[in-house]
N, C-alpha and C positions, 0 to 999 in steps of 0.2 A: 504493500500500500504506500503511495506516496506521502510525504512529510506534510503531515497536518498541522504543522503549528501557523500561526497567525502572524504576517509578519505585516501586515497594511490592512488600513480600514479607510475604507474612501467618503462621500457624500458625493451627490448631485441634487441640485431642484431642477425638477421643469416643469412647462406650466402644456397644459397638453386642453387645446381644446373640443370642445363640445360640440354637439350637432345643432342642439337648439338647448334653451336656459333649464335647467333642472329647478325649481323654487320648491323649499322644504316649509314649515313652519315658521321658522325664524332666518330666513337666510337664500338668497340665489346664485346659485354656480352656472356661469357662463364657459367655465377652464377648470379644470380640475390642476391642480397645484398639487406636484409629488416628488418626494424623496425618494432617492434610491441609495441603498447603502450596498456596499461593494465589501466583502471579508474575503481577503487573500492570502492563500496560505504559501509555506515557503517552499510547497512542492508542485508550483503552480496553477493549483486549482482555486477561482474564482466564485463567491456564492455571492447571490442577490438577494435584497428586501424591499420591502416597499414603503413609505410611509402616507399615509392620507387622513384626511377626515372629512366627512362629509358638509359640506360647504363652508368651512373655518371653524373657530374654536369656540360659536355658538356650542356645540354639539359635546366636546369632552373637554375644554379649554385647554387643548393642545393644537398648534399649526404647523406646517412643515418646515415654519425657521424655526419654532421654540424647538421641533424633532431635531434639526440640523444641529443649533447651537450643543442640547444636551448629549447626542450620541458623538460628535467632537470633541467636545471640552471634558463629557464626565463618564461615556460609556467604552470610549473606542480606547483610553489609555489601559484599562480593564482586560481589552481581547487581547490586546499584543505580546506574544511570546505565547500565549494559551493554546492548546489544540483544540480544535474545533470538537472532538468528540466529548469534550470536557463540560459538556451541555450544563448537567444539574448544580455542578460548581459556579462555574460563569455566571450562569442565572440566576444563583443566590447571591455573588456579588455585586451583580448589576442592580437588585434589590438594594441589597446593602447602601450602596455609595447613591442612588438616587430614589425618591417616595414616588409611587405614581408614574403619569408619566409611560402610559402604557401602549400609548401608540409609537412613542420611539421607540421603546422595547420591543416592540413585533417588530418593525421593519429591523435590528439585530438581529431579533431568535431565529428569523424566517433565513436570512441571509445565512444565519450559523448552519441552521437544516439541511439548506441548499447546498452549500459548501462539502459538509461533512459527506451528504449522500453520494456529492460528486467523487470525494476522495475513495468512497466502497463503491463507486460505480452502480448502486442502482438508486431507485426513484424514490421521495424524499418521503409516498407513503409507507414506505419500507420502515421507516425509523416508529412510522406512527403503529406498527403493528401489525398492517395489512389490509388488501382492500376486500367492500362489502359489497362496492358496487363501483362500477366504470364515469356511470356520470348522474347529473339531477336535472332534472325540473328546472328553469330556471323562467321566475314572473318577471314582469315588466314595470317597474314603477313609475306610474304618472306625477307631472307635480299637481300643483294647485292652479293653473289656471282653469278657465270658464266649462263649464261641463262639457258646450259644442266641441271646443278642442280638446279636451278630454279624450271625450268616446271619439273623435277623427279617428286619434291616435292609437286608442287601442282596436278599434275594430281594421285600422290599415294591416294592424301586426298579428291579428286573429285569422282577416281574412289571407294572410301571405302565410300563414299556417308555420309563423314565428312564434309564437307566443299562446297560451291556452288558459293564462291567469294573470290578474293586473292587481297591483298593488296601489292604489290612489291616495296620495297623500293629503291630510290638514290640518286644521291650528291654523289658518293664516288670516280665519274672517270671522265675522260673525258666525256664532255655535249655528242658530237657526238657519243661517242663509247656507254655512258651509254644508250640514246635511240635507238641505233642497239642492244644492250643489251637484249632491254624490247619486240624491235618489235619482237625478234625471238622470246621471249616469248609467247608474243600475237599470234604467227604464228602458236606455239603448243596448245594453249587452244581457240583457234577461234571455237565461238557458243556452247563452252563446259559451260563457267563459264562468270561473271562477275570480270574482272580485272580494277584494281584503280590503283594509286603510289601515294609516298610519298618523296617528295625531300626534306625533313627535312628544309625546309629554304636555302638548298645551293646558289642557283641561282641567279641573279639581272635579272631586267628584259628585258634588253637586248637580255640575253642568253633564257630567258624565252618564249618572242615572237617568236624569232629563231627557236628552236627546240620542243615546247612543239605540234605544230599546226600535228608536224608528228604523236606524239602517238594518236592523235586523230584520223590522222587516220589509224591506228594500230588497233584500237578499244579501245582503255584505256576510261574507261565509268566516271570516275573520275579522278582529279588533287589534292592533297592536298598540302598545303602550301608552293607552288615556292621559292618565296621571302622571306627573312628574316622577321620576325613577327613583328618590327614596320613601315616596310613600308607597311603603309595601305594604299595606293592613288596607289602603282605601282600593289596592290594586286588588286583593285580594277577595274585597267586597264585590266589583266590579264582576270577578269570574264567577261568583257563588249565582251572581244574578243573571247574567246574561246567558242567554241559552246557545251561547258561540264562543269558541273558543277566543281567550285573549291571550296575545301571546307579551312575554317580558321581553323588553331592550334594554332602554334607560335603567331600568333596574336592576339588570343583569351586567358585570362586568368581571367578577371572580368568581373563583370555585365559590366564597364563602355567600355569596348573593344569590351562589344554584341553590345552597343548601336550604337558606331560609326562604325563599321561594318555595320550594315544597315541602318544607315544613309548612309554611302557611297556606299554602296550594293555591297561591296569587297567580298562578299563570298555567294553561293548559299545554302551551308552546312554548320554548324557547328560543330567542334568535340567538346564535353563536354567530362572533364576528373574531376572529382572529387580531384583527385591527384595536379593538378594546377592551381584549382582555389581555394584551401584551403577548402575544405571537400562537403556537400551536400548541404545544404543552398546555397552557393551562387553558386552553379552550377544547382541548381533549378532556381535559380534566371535567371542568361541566359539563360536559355531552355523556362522561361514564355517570357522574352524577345524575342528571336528568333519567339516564335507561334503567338507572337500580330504580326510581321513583317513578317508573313507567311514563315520563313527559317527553312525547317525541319533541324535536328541534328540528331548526330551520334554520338553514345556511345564508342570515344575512349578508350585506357588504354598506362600504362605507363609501362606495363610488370607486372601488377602487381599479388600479388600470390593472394589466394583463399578469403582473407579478405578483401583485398582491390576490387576483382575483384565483390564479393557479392554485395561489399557496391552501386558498380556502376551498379550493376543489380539493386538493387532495386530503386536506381534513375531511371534508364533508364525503367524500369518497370511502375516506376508512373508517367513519363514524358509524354504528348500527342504529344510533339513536334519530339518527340526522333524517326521518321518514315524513317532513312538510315540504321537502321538496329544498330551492336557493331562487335567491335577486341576484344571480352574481352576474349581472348584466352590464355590469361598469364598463369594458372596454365597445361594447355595443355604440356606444353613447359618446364614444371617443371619436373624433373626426381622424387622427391621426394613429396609424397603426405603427407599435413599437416593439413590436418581436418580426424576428425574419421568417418564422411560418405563423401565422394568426393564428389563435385557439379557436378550435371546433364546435360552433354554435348550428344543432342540424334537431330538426323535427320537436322542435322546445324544451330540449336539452344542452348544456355545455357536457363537453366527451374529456375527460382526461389523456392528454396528451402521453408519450409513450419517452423514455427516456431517461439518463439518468438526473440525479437532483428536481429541481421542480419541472422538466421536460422541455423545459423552452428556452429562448438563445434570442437577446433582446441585438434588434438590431442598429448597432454603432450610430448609422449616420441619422435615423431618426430622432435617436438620442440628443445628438451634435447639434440637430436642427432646432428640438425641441428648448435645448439647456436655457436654465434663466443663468443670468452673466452676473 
């Protein structure tokens, strides 16, 4: 096996745009803004990560400068000299020397994954244990604008027999106006598709019990995360009542948030995002959590482009838990394609790429084009 140890840890930003504006709850991305962290070992093998967040540091108050400055100045003097296979050490002292801070820590872990898998030559679901299944589901997430554009969108992608579930997001208007919003949605895709939403946390639960019992029935087949993500008790309330599944985000970020989530059985779904809970380990970690508590999981994303979006196929691939299906549609949404073969988006599924490490090979001059200076 070639010499694993660590002898350079690189950065890059680039700002990589969009095909049309994504608007979340609090927040619209026109560019998705990303890191890539580079870990180079001294027997020349190369591993990648990614860092993002979904449209700024609205969302975990982390950006990809605060990623860049922390994995420079406090995570990368950490790697050097380490082996890559050195996983569980690294990781407790990248813990140690920084709180939090979990999106720079993925785009590390994921680069370390990469890296190491490359040094044994096979694919980086190898390290996770093994796969369950080759690829998923992958819905479509609308933002918030007006319902007519809305349903355009998803029935463009339904009828090109891209897509067969839509995620529609809100929180951005009024409670009353935003579910007339959704129901005239629901009015145009009735028995076409399976439609969710996602209220970013806007709501308290007040507004919650009020208006949510309508999209039910609308047909809205899921609710993701109403309430702001540490009220677990009102989140909890929410599931006991609604005859639909809700699933946790905002409230899910550690093993320790899977745990009390079913213990209080605040959530029927889990979204696993690689991206917030600081790389694949511990988002393996909740997904074994979730399957002993019987709560299947759902392979969210944070918008992330083609390295990041791998890394959570190949979780979501060796996960047994992972049975709602992924959003991992982020590089979709990308105007500019940044690997030398693009990932496999075919019959409304992403395919897991074949290969060693995370299976894909970003390519240089997209990079070069893309870099911010």
């Amino acid at each position: 096996m070639r010499d694993t140890r660590i002898d350079r840890v690189e950065t890059v930003l680039l700002d990589v745009p969009l095909h049309r504006p994504h608007r979340f709850a609090r927040a619209t991305m026109t560019a998705q803004p990303m890191l890539l962290v580079f870990v180079r070992t001294a027997g020349g093998v190369t591993g990648v990560g990614e860092g993002v967040v979904p449209g700024g540091p609205w969302w975990g108050g982390e950006s990809v400068e605060t990623m860049r400055l922390v994995v420079e100045r406090y995570l990368a003097p950490l790697l050097t000299g380490r082996h890559v296979d050195d996983l569980p050490a690294i990781l407790r002292d990248l813990h140690d020397a920084v709180a939090a801070n979990l999106f720079a820590k993925a785009a590390v872990e994921v680069a370390l994954h990469d890296a190491w898998a490359r040094c044994l030559d096979v694919p980086v679901h190898t390290l996770l244990g093994g796969l369950v299944r080759r690829s998923v589901p992958v819905t479509w997430a609308l933002g918030t604008e007006a319902a007519p554009v809305v349903a355009e969108e998803a029935l463009g992608k339904l009828e090109a027999g891209l897509h067969h579930s839509f995620k529609l997001k809100m929180g951005a208007q009024d409670p009353a106006e935003d579910v007339a919003r959704i129901c005239a949605v629901a009015g145009k895709l009735a028995g076409a598709a399976g439609l969710r939403v996602d209220l970013n946390a806007r709501w308290d639960l007040l507004t919650s019990l009020t208006h949510l019992p309508r999209l039910v029935e609308a047909g809205i087949e899921l609710i993701e995360q109403p309430v702001p993500g540490a009220e677990f008790e009102a989140l909890a309330e929410l599931n006991r009542v609604l005859p639909v599944p809700v699933m946790a985000d905002e409230s899910l970020r550690t093993p320790t948030d899977a745990l009390r989530l079913t213990r209080l059985r605040a959530a029927d779904v889990f979204s696993l995002k690689t991206t917030k809970s600081g790389g694949l380990r511990a988002t393996r970690a909740i997904a074994e959590i979730a399957a002993a508590a019987g709560v299947p999981c759902h392979g969210g994303t944070s918008i992330e482009g083609p390295i990041g979006t791998v890394a959570s196929l190949h979780l979501a691939c060796s996960a047994p838990a992972v049975k709602w299906g992924s959003e991992l549609f982020g590089p979709l949404l990308m105007r500019e394609e940044l690997l030398t073969t693009p990932l496999r988006y075919a019959d409304g599924e992403l395919h897991l790429p074949q290969g060693p490490g995370l299976g894909v090979e970003l390519d240089p001059a997209a990079v070069k084009a893309l870099r911010r200076d």
